[in-house]
Steps between C-alpha positions, in 0.01 A plus 500: 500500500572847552184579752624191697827578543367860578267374798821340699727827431195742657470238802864494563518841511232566734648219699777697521387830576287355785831324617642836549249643645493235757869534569506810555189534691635186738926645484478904496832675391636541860637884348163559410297387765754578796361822668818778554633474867510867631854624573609482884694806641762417821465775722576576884191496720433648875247462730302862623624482898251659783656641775597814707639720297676886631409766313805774438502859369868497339747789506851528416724716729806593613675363844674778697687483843329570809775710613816647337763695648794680346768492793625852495798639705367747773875607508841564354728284482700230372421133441704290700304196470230311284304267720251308271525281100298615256156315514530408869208469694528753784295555873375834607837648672782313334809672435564562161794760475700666722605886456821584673448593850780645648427889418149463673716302791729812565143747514342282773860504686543873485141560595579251813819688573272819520232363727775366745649826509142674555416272766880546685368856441128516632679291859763753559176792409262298725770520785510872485209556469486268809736762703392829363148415651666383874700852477174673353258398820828615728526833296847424365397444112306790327123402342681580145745239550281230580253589180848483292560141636136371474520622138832341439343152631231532211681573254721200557176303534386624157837391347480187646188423353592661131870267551260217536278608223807507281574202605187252427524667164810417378426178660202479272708593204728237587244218450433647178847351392317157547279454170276256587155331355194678537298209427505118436577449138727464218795703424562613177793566272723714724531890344871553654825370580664482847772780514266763341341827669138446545256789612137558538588657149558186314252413226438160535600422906681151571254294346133410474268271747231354372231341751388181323271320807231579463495648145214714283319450199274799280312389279246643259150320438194697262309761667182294443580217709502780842174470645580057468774569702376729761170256570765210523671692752148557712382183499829295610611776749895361462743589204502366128733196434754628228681251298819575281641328214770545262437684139389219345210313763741174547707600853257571819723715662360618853187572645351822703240700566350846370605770715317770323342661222631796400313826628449639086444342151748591221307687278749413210420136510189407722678321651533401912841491688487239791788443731545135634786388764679133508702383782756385222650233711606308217643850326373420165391782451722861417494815468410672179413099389148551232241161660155413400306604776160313573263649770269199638137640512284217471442101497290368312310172628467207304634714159569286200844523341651388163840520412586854354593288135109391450418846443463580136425887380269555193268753376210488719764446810667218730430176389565155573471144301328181737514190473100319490449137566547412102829601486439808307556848557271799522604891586357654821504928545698520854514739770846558614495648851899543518776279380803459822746239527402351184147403619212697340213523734170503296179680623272356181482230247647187640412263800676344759695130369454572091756446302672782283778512242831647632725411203439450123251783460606621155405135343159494610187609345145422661379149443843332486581177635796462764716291694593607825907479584698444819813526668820524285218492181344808634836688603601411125189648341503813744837542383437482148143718518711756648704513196287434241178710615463863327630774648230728583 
Protein backbone atom coordinates (compact mmCIF):
# COMPACT_ATOMS: atom_id res chain seq x y z
CA UNK A 1 0.00 0.00 0.00
CA UNK A 2 2.60 2.28 0.91
CA UNK A 3 4.84 1.89 -2.53
CA UNK A 4 1.50 2.57 -4.36
CA UNK A 5 0.50 5.42 -2.83
CA UNK A 6 4.25 6.49 -3.14
CA UNK A 7 4.28 6.07 -7.10
CA UNK A 8 1.23 8.77 -7.53
CA UNK A 9 2.90 11.33 -4.90
CA UNK A 10 6.49 11.17 -7.05
CA UNK A 11 4.33 11.60 -10.40
CA UNK A 12 2.40 14.46 -9.07
CA UNK A 13 5.24 16.10 -8.11
CA UNK A 14 7.13 15.88 -11.20
CA UNK A 15 3.91 16.86 -12.85
CA UNK A 16 4.18 19.75 -11.06
CA UNK A 17 7.58 20.82 -11.33
CA UNK A 18 7.35 20.37 -15.15
CA UNK A 19 4.13 22.60 -14.90
CA UNK A 20 6.28 25.30 -13.64
CA UNK A 21 8.76 25.01 -15.69
CA UNK A 22 6.45 25.32 -18.56
CA UNK A 23 4.84 28.43 -17.15
CA UNK A 24 7.47 30.11 -16.70
CA UNK A 25 9.30 29.21 -19.74
CA UNK A 26 5.87 30.18 -21.88
CA UNK A 27 4.94 33.66 -19.17
CA UNK A 28 8.53 35.22 -18.11
CA UNK A 29 8.36 37.63 -15.05
CA UNK A 30 7.94 40.84 -17.18
CA UNK A 31 10.58 42.55 -14.17
CA UNK A 32 12.82 39.94 -14.97
CA UNK A 33 12.82 39.59 -18.49
CA UNK A 34 12.14 43.40 -19.39
CA UNK A 35 15.57 44.78 -20.56
CA UNK A 36 16.33 48.49 -18.60
CA UNK A 37 15.34 51.43 -20.98
CA UNK A 38 18.42 53.83 -20.98
CA UNK A 39 17.66 57.23 -19.41
CA UNK A 40 16.87 60.14 -22.04
CA UNK A 41 18.47 63.61 -21.34
CA UNK A 42 16.35 66.94 -22.85
CA UNK A 43 18.84 69.16 -24.07
CA UNK A 44 19.01 72.24 -26.59
CA UNK A 45 20.51 71.35 -29.96
CA UNK A 46 22.04 73.70 -32.95
CA UNK A 47 22.95 73.12 -36.21
CA UNK A 48 27.05 74.00 -37.21
CA UNK A 49 26.17 77.10 -39.86
CA UNK A 50 28.73 77.69 -42.99
CA UNK A 51 29.10 80.97 -44.04
CA UNK A 52 31.25 84.19 -44.35
CA UNK A 53 32.48 84.92 -41.38
CA UNK A 54 34.87 88.54 -40.46
CA UNK A 55 37.66 87.96 -38.67
CA UNK A 56 38.48 90.88 -35.84
CA UNK A 57 41.58 91.67 -33.75
CA UNK A 58 39.72 93.27 -30.57
CA UNK A 59 40.94 96.25 -28.56
CA UNK A 60 39.42 98.32 -26.01
CA UNK A 61 40.08 102.12 -26.14
CA UNK A 62 39.29 105.30 -25.23
CA UNK A 63 37.14 107.93 -27.53
CA UNK A 64 38.60 111.46 -27.47
CA UNK A 65 37.42 114.68 -29.36
CA UNK A 66 38.82 115.58 -32.54
CA UNK A 67 39.20 119.04 -31.48
CA UNK A 68 38.89 120.91 -28.13
CA UNK A 69 39.19 124.43 -27.45
CA UNK A 70 39.28 126.35 -24.20
CA UNK A 71 37.77 129.87 -25.24
CA UNK A 72 40.16 132.21 -23.57
CA UNK A 73 39.79 136.06 -23.34
CA UNK A 74 42.53 137.78 -25.54
CA UNK A 75 41.54 140.88 -23.40
CA UNK A 76 40.38 142.67 -20.30
CA UNK A 77 37.36 143.23 -19.60
CA UNK A 78 34.06 142.72 -18.30
CA UNK A 79 31.32 140.26 -19.24
CA UNK A 80 28.42 141.94 -20.43
CA UNK A 81 26.82 139.11 -22.02
CA UNK A 82 26.61 135.18 -22.17
CA UNK A 83 25.56 134.11 -25.61
CA UNK A 84 25.23 130.23 -25.55
CA UNK A 85 23.31 127.14 -22.79
CA UNK A 86 25.39 124.81 -21.51
CA UNK A 87 25.55 121.72 -23.89
CA UNK A 88 24.52 123.68 -27.00
CA UNK A 89 25.70 122.64 -30.15
CA UNK A 90 27.67 125.57 -31.61
CA UNK A 91 29.10 126.54 -35.54
CA UNK A 92 32.59 127.73 -36.11
CA UNK A 93 32.10 131.68 -35.38
CA UNK A 94 29.09 131.88 -33.12
CA UNK A 95 29.01 134.38 -30.53
CA UNK A 96 29.30 133.12 -27.27
CA UNK A 97 30.03 136.13 -24.84
CA UNK A 98 30.39 139.52 -25.17
CA UNK A 99 33.18 141.63 -23.20
CA UNK A 100 32.23 145.22 -22.73
CA UNK A 101 33.22 147.29 -25.58
CA UNK A 102 33.00 150.71 -24.96
CA UNK A 103 36.74 151.39 -23.57
CA UNK A 104 38.17 149.80 -26.87
CA UNK A 105 35.30 152.14 -28.70
CA UNK A 106 36.80 155.44 -27.19
CA UNK A 107 40.74 154.10 -28.42
CA UNK A 108 39.61 153.66 -32.06
CA UNK A 109 37.77 157.25 -31.73
CA UNK A 110 40.75 159.06 -30.35
CA UNK A 111 43.08 157.37 -32.78
CA UNK A 112 40.47 158.68 -35.62
CA UNK A 113 40.44 162.11 -34.06
CA UNK A 114 44.34 162.01 -34.49
CA UNK A 115 44.48 160.89 -38.09
CA UNK A 116 41.87 163.64 -39.06
CA UNK A 117 43.91 166.12 -37.46
CA UNK A 118 47.21 164.70 -39.25
CA UNK A 119 45.62 164.69 -42.47
CA UNK A 120 44.04 168.59 -41.92
CA UNK A 121 47.78 168.85 -41.11
CA UNK A 122 49.79 167.11 -44.04
CA UNK A 123 46.99 169.54 -46.63
CA UNK A 124 47.82 172.78 -45.07
CA UNK A 125 52.00 171.26 -45.16
CA UNK A 126 51.43 170.05 -48.76
CA UNK A 127 50.16 173.67 -49.66
CA UNK A 128 53.31 175.23 -48.43
CA UNK A 129 55.28 173.27 -49.51
CA UNK A 130 53.29 173.98 -52.74
CA UNK A 131 54.29 177.91 -52.47
CA UNK A 132 57.70 177.77 -50.98
CA UNK A 133 58.73 175.85 -54.23
CA UNK A 134 56.79 178.66 -56.76
CA UNK A 135 58.81 181.43 -54.57
CA UNK A 136 61.99 179.04 -54.55
CA UNK A 137 62.27 178.79 -58.67
CA UNK A 138 61.53 182.88 -58.53
CA UNK A 139 64.31 183.29 -55.81
CA UNK A 140 61.92 184.60 -53.16
CA UNK A 141 62.05 181.39 -50.67
CA UNK A 142 65.58 180.28 -49.45
CA UNK A 143 66.69 176.33 -50.36
CA UNK A 144 66.53 175.87 -46.32
CA UNK A 145 63.03 176.74 -46.21
CA UNK A 146 61.81 174.54 -48.73
CA UNK A 147 63.91 171.34 -47.14
CA UNK A 148 62.03 172.47 -43.72
CA UNK A 149 58.61 172.15 -45.52
CA UNK A 150 59.37 168.92 -47.53
CA UNK A 151 60.40 167.49 -44.14
CA UNK A 152 57.35 168.75 -42.39
CA UNK A 153 55.12 166.94 -45.24
CA UNK A 154 56.84 163.53 -44.17
CA UNK A 155 56.60 163.67 -41.03
CA UNK A 156 52.88 164.26 -41.22
CA UNK A 157 52.83 161.37 -43.70
CA UNK A 158 54.56 159.11 -41.13
CA UNK A 159 51.93 160.10 -38.48
CA UNK A 160 49.31 159.47 -40.65
CA UNK A 161 50.27 156.12 -41.26
CA UNK A 162 51.28 155.30 -37.33
CA UNK A 163 47.38 157.17 -36.52
CA UNK A 164 46.15 154.51 -38.82
CA UNK A 165 48.28 151.83 -37.40
CA UNK A 166 46.83 152.71 -34.04
CA UNK A 167 43.86 152.57 -35.34
CA UNK A 168 43.34 148.91 -37.04
CA UNK A 169 44.73 147.84 -33.71
CA UNK A 170 42.47 148.93 -31.37
CA UNK A 171 40.04 147.96 -33.96
CA UNK A 172 41.43 144.49 -33.68
CA UNK A 173 41.23 144.61 -29.94
CA UNK A 174 37.79 145.57 -30.23
CA UNK A 175 36.68 142.30 -31.91
CA UNK A 176 38.36 140.60 -29.22
CA UNK A 177 35.34 141.74 -27.00
CA UNK A 178 33.31 139.28 -29.27
CA UNK A 179 34.11 135.64 -27.84
CA UNK A 180 33.14 133.54 -30.37
CA UNK A 181 33.49 129.59 -31.42
CA UNK A 182 36.57 128.44 -32.78
CA UNK A 183 35.10 125.38 -34.03
CA UNK A 184 31.82 123.41 -34.55
CA UNK A 185 31.07 121.63 -31.36
CA UNK A 186 29.66 121.41 -28.01
CA UNK A 187 29.92 123.88 -25.32
CA UNK A 188 30.65 122.91 -22.06
CA UNK A 189 29.77 123.90 -18.53
CA UNK A 190 30.43 127.67 -18.62
CA UNK A 191 33.66 128.64 -16.10
CA UNK A 192 32.19 132.33 -15.32
CA UNK A 193 29.40 134.50 -14.68
CA UNK A 194 28.32 137.58 -16.72
CA UNK A 195 29.34 140.73 -14.66
CA UNK A 196 32.83 139.31 -13.82
CA UNK A 197 36.41 140.58 -15.08
CA UNK A 198 37.79 138.10 -17.45
CA UNK A 199 41.49 138.30 -18.79
CA UNK A 200 43.83 136.25 -20.79
CA UNK A 201 44.81 135.49 -17.04
CA UNK A 202 41.86 133.47 -16.11
CA UNK A 203 42.44 129.79 -15.38
CA UNK A 204 39.82 128.11 -16.94
CA UNK A 205 38.55 130.83 -19.95
CA UNK A 206 34.61 131.01 -20.58
CA UNK A 207 34.13 127.53 -21.16
CA UNK A 208 35.23 124.45 -23.08
CA UNK A 209 34.39 123.30 -26.90
CA UNK A 210 34.54 120.07 -27.64
CA UNK A 211 34.48 118.99 -31.50
CA UNK A 212 32.35 115.82 -31.52
CA UNK A 213 31.90 115.24 -35.69
CA UNK A 214 33.96 113.50 -36.54
CA UNK A 215 35.34 112.03 -33.26
CA UNK A 216 38.69 109.70 -32.35
CA UNK A 217 39.25 106.49 -30.95
CA UNK A 218 43.03 104.92 -29.48
CA UNK A 219 43.08 101.85 -28.95
CA UNK A 220 45.66 99.30 -27.88
CA UNK A 221 45.91 95.75 -29.67
CA UNK A 222 49.22 93.09 -28.73
CA UNK A 223 52.40 93.85 -30.33
CA UNK A 224 52.27 90.43 -32.06
CA UNK A 225 49.37 91.00 -34.15
CA UNK A 226 51.70 94.19 -36.13
CA UNK A 227 53.06 92.64 -39.06
CA UNK A 228 48.86 91.11 -39.63
CA UNK A 229 48.00 94.48 -39.69
CA UNK A 230 50.54 96.12 -41.80
CA UNK A 231 50.12 93.20 -44.74
CA UNK A 232 46.27 93.93 -44.39
CA UNK A 233 46.99 97.39 -45.03
CA UNK A 234 49.22 96.42 -48.39
CA UNK A 235 47.10 94.25 -49.87
CA UNK A 236 43.64 96.30 -49.66
CA UNK A 237 45.38 99.69 -50.35
CA UNK A 238 42.19 101.61 -48.42
CA UNK A 239 41.78 101.96 -44.53
CA UNK A 240 40.70 99.24 -41.87
CA UNK A 241 36.91 99.19 -40.99
CA UNK A 242 36.78 99.91 -37.13
CA UNK A 243 33.76 98.93 -35.27
CA UNK A 244 32.84 100.19 -31.65
CA UNK A 245 30.70 98.78 -29.08
CA UNK A 246 29.76 99.46 -25.64
CA UNK A 247 31.75 97.71 -22.51
CA UNK A 248 29.94 94.84 -22.60
CA UNK A 249 29.74 93.56 -26.74
CA UNK A 250 25.70 94.11 -26.81
CA UNK A 251 25.42 98.02 -28.35
CA UNK A 252 27.20 98.50 -31.99
CA UNK A 253 27.87 101.89 -31.57
CA UNK A 254 29.53 103.48 -34.82
CA UNK A 255 31.71 102.46 -37.39
CA UNK A 256 35.19 103.98 -38.91
CA UNK A 257 38.22 103.41 -40.20
CA UNK A 258 41.99 103.09 -38.94
CA UNK A 259 43.73 106.22 -39.39
CA UNK A 260 47.02 105.07 -38.13
CA UNK A 261 49.27 103.05 -36.23
CA UNK A 262 51.18 104.65 -33.91
CA UNK A 263 54.90 105.48 -34.99
CA UNK A 264 56.46 103.32 -31.49
CA UNK A 265 55.46 100.24 -29.38
CA UNK A 266 55.04 100.72 -25.59
CA UNK A 267 57.69 98.89 -24.24
CA UNK A 268 55.73 98.56 -20.86
CA UNK A 269 53.01 96.51 -22.36
CA UNK A 270 53.75 95.24 -26.02
CA UNK A 271 51.26 96.60 -26.84
CA UNK A 272 50.15 98.79 -30.31
CA UNK A 273 48.29 102.21 -30.12
CA UNK A 274 46.04 102.69 -33.30
CA UNK A 275 44.04 105.79 -33.86
CA UNK A 276 40.64 105.32 -35.75
CA UNK A 277 38.16 108.36 -36.76
CA UNK A 278 34.08 108.08 -36.94
CA UNK A 279 31.98 110.62 -38.53
CA UNK A 280 29.75 110.29 -35.29
CA UNK A 281 26.64 111.41 -36.99
CA UNK A 282 24.51 109.69 -34.69
CA UNK A 283 26.84 111.16 -31.57
CA UNK A 284 26.88 107.99 -29.70
CA UNK A 285 29.87 108.16 -29.08
CA UNK A 286 31.85 110.76 -26.25
CA UNK A 287 34.60 111.87 -25.14
CA UNK A 288 36.61 110.12 -22.51
CA UNK A 289 33.64 107.16 -23.17
CA UNK A 290 35.93 103.39 -22.63
CA UNK A 291 34.29 101.07 -26.20
CA UNK A 292 35.34 97.73 -27.39
CA UNK A 293 37.15 98.42 -30.33
CA UNK A 294 37.26 95.69 -33.18
CA UNK A 295 39.69 96.26 -36.16
CA UNK A 296 38.24 94.17 -39.31
CA UNK A 297 41.30 92.32 -40.86
CA UNK A 298 39.98 89.45 -42.52
CA UNK A 299 36.84 87.32 -43.90
CA UNK A 300 36.82 84.21 -43.82
CA UNK A 301 34.94 82.24 -46.74
CA UNK A 302 32.64 79.62 -46.13
CA UNK A 303 33.86 79.48 -42.08
CA UNK A 304 31.74 77.31 -39.88
CA UNK A 305 30.22 78.87 -36.78
CA UNK A 306 28.57 77.49 -33.58
CA UNK A 307 27.03 79.41 -31.08
CA UNK A 308 29.67 80.67 -28.46
CA UNK A 309 27.46 78.29 -25.61
CA UNK A 310 28.52 74.83 -27.49
CA UNK A 311 31.92 75.40 -26.48
CA UNK A 312 32.89 73.38 -23.48
CA UNK A 313 36.62 73.81 -21.81
CA UNK A 314 38.34 70.66 -20.32
CA UNK A 315 41.73 69.41 -19.79
CA UNK A 316 43.06 68.62 -23.08
CA UNK A 317 41.18 72.02 -24.41
CA UNK A 318 37.85 73.31 -26.22
CA UNK A 319 35.45 70.79 -26.58
CA UNK A 320 32.13 70.19 -27.81
CA UNK A 321 29.26 67.32 -27.34
CA UNK A 322 27.34 66.14 -31.04
CA UNK A 323 24.61 64.76 -31.61
CA UNK A 324 25.09 61.16 -34.07
CA UNK A 325 22.22 59.64 -35.88
CA UNK A 326 21.31 57.28 -32.65
CA UNK A 327 20.51 59.91 -30.58
CA UNK A 328 23.52 59.68 -28.46
CA UNK A 329 26.21 61.88 -27.67
CA UNK A 330 29.94 61.70 -28.17
CA UNK A 331 32.76 64.59 -27.25
CA UNK A 332 34.73 66.13 -30.16
CA UNK A 333 38.38 68.24 -29.30
CA UNK A 334 37.46 71.75 -31.12
CA UNK A 335 39.39 74.43 -32.58
CA UNK A 336 38.09 77.74 -31.58
CA UNK A 337 39.31 80.38 -34.05
CA UNK A 338 37.64 83.43 -32.04
CA UNK A 339 34.36 83.71 -30.29
CA UNK A 340 32.39 87.50 -31.48
CA UNK A 341 28.89 88.25 -31.18
CA UNK A 342 28.18 85.10 -29.52
CA UNK A 343 29.12 82.93 -32.56
CA UNK A 344 32.31 80.84 -32.17
CA UNK A 345 33.92 80.31 -35.47
CA UNK A 346 35.68 76.85 -35.48
CA UNK A 347 38.83 76.11 -37.61
CA UNK A 348 38.83 72.06 -36.58
CA UNK A 349 36.66 69.31 -35.36
CA UNK A 350 33.18 69.81 -36.64
CA UNK A 351 31.53 69.93 -40.19
CA UNK A 352 29.23 71.99 -41.84
CA UNK A 353 25.09 71.00 -40.82
CA UNK A 354 26.03 68.61 -37.53
CA UNK A 355 24.31 69.01 -34.76
CA UNK A 356 25.90 70.15 -31.32
CA UNK A 357 24.65 70.63 -27.78
CA UNK A 358 24.20 74.32 -26.75
CA UNK A 359 22.35 73.77 -23.44
CA UNK A 360 22.31 70.95 -20.83
CA UNK A 361 26.03 70.20 -20.97
CA UNK A 362 26.61 69.45 -17.29
CA UNK A 363 23.99 66.32 -17.51
CA UNK A 364 25.65 64.56 -20.17
CA UNK A 365 28.22 61.96 -20.18
CA UNK A 366 29.32 60.09 -23.52
CA UNK A 367 26.94 57.43 -24.66
CA UNK A 368 23.74 59.01 -23.27
CA UNK A 369 20.52 58.98 -24.86
CA UNK A 370 18.63 62.40 -25.61
CA UNK A 371 15.68 64.13 -26.67
CA UNK A 372 16.05 67.12 -28.55
CA UNK A 373 13.78 70.34 -27.22
CA UNK A 374 12.22 73.33 -28.96
CA UNK A 375 10.80 76.59 -28.66
CA UNK A 376 9.43 77.66 -25.23
CA UNK A 377 10.87 73.82 -24.08
CA UNK A 378 14.29 74.83 -25.10
CA UNK A 379 14.16 78.56 -23.70
CA UNK A 380 12.97 76.70 -20.39
CA UNK A 381 15.86 74.25 -20.27
CA UNK A 382 18.48 77.02 -21.36
CA UNK A 383 17.16 78.87 -18.58
CA UNK A 384 17.40 76.30 -16.08
CA UNK A 385 21.09 74.86 -17.43
CA UNK A 386 22.18 78.28 -16.85
CA UNK A 387 21.32 77.99 -13.29
CA UNK A 388 21.90 74.73 -12.46
CA UNK A 389 25.33 74.05 -14.44
CA UNK A 390 28.68 74.35 -12.20
CA UNK A 391 30.34 77.28 -11.98
CA UNK A 392 33.65 76.85 -13.39
Amino acid sequence: MRKKIAIPAALLIAALVAGGLYFMHTHPLEKAAAAPTPPTVPIVAATVAQHDVPIYLTGVGTVIAYNTDVVRAQIQGQLDSINFTEGQTVRAGDLLAQIDPRPYQALIDQYTGNLERDQAQLINAQANLTRYTTLGEKGWATPQLLETQKAQVGELQAAIKADQALIDAAKVQLSFTRLTSPIDGVVGIRQIDVGNIISPSTANGLVVVTQLDPISLIFTLPETVLPQIQQRQQQTKTPLAVFAYSQDNTVKLDQGVLGLVNNEILQTTGSIQLKANFDNKSGRLWPGQLVNARLLVDTRHNGLTIPAGVVQQGPTGPYAYIVNPDNTVAIRQIKVAQISDGQALIDSGLEANEQVVVDGQYKLQPGVHIVMLHGKAAQEEAAQDALQAPIP
